[in-house]
N, C-alpha and C positions, 0 to 999 in steps of 0.2 A: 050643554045644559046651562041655561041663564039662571046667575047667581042674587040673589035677593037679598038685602042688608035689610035689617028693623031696628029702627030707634027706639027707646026704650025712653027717652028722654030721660037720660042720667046724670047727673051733671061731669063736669071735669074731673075733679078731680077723687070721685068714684067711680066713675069710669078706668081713669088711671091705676087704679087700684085694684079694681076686679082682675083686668087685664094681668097686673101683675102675680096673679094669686093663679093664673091661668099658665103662667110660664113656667116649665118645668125648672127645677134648679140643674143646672149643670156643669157648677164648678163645688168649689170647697172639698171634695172627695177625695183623700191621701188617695196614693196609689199603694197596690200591695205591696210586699215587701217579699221575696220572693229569694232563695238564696239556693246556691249549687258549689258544688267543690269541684279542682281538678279532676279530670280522669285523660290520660295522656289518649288523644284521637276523639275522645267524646261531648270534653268539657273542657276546653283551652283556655290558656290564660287571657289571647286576646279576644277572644269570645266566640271562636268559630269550633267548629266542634258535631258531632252527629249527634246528641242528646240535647246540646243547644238551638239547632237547627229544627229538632220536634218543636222545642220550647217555644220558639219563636210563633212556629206554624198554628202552636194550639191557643198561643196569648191572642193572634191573627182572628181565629176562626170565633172566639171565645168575647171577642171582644171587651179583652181585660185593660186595665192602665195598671204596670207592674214596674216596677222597682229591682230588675235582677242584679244580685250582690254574689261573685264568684271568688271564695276565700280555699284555706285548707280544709281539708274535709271536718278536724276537730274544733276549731274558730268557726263553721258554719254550723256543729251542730250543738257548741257552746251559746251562739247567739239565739238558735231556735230555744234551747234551753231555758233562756233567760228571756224571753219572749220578746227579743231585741227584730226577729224575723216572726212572719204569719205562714209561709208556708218553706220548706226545702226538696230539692232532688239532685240524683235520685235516691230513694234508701228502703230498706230492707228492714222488716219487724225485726230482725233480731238486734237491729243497730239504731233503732229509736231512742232516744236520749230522755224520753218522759212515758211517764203508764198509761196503757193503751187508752185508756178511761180517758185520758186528756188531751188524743189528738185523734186524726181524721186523716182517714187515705182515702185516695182516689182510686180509678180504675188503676191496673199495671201498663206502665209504658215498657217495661223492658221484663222478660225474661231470667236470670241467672239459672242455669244447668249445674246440677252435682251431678258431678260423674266420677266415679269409680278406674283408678289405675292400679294395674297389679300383673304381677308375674303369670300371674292365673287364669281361666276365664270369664270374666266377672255378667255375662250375659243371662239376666233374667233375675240378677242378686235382690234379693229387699233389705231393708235398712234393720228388719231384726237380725238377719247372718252377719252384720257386722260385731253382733253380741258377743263381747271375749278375746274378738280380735284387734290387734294393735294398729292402730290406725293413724295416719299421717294427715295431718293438716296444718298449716300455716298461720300463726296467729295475727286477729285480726281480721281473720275474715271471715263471710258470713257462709254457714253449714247448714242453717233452716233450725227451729228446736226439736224435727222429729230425731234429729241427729246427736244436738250439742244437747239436748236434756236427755238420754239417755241412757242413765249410768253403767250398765253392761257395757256398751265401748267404750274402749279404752283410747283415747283421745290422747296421741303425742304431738304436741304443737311446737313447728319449727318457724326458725324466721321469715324461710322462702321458701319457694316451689325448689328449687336448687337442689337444698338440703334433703327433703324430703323422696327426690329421686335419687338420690344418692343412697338414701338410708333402707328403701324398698334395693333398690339392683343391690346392695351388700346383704341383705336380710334381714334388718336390723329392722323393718315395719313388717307388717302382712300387709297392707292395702293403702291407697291413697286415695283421701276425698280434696277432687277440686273442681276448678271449672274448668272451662273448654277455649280458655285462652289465656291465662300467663303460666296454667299447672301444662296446658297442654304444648305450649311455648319450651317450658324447660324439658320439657320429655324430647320436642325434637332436636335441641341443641345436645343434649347430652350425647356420645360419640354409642354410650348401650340402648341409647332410649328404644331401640327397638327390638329389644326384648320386653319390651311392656306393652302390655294387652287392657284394650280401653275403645268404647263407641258410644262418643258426644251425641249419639243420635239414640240411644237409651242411656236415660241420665237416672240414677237410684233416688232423685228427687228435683226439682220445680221449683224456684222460689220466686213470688212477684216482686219488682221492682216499680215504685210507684211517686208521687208528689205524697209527702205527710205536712199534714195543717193542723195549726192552735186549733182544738174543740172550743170555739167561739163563736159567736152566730159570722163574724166574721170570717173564718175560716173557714164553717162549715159551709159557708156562699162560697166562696174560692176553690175549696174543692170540689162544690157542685159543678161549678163550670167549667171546672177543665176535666171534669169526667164528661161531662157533655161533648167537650170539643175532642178527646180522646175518642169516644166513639163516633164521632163525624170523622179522625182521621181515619179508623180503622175499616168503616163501610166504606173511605174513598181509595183503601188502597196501601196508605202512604206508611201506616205498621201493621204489620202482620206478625198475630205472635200465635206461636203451636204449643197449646198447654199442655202436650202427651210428649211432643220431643223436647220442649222448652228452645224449640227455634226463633230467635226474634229478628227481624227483619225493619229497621226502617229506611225509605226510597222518599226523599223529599223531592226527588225530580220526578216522581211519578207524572205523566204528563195527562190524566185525566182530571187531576186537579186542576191542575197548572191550565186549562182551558176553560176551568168555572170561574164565574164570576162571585165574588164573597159580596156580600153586603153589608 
């Protein structure tokens, strides 16, 4: 199609001007500020890691300019505290550092499982039958509040998973809440751990694990987008997360990505 120019007969240096008023700005834009803590395989110091590697993929997809700062887990959620950061990952409601009123999650990128170990059969338990029983968990970590506000359980929090297998095989707990990789870690090293009865694949509860952002118009854009690019990873494949087993799955070499073209 032949392209037609019209003069308007303007002069230079309003010409100049319109022109300029017609160009988008495309610089002056801090970049976000984006921060993550250790998690040994997830979030490495030198910055390779499986929760890093989402990261990457959803800043890609999202078309973000970020700023990722990876500190300890209390210096990264001292700085979100102090609004020194606009967004962190990963984290969990019960470990947000300001009132829900004041920040912004996104979709769930990761899953955490509670799952139930014990001498017993713990298949089909709910979170009320823990009512009265002495219960093992690790301080520190996160139980969900259908759990830790519960006043009826009785909640003995030990240092480590370690400890807390130790104090179930002696009798000294009824039950252990953890997850399905450092609690279930110390259950296979232990030389009795296989008198303990436990399946990560019915967990007694769920909890999302997500990016949390300042409530700022600023954040609240930040977290739009990577809920955005969160649900383009998960129709492509690359997380797949089961909200009934709390199975989470991410595959960055998924090769049906890996053969589209991003724009």
């Amino acid at each position: 199609m032949k392209r037609e120019w019209v003069s308007f007969g303007m002069s230079k240096g309003f010409l100049i001007s319109f022109i300029f008023l017609l160009v988008p700005a495309t610089t002056s834009a801090e970049p976000y500020t984006v921060g993550s803590y250790y998690i040994p395989g997830l979030v490495m110091e030198d910055g390779s890691g499986l929760f890093l590697e989402l990261h990457e993929e959803i800043l890609l997809r999202a078309e973000l300019d970020v700023e990722t700062k990876i500190h300890s887990t209390k210096r990264i959620q001292k700085l979100f505290k102090n609004d020194a950061l606009l967004a962190y990952f990963p984290e969990l409601w019960e470990n947000v550092p300001k009132k829900r009123e004041e920040v912004i999650v996104t979709d769930p990128i990761w899953l955490k499982r509670i799952v139930l170990y014990s001498l017993e059969d713990t298949m089909n338990m709910t979170v009320s039958e823990l009512e009265y029983m002495s219960v093992g968990a690790v301080e520190g970590y996160s139980y969900g509040e259908e759990i830790v506000g519960n006043e009826a359980i009785k909640i003995e929090y030990a240092d480590n998973d370690d400890i807390n297998v130790d104090k179930l095989l002696k009798g000294r707990i009824d039950i252990i809440v953890g997850d399905d990789t450092s609690t279930l870690n110390a259950i296979k090293d232990h030389p009795k751990g296989h008198l303990i009865k436990y399946d990560v694949n019915y967990p007694i509860s769920v909890l999302d694990v997500f990016y949390v952002c300042q409530n700022t118009s600023r954040g609240m854009a930040l977290c739009g987008e990577i809920s955005s690019a969160i649900q383009s990873v998960m129709q492509d494949g690359i997380l797949r997360l089961n909200k009934q087993t709390g199975e989470s799955i991410i595959d960055v070499s998924n090769p049906y990505w890996r053969s589209m073209a991003i724009d």
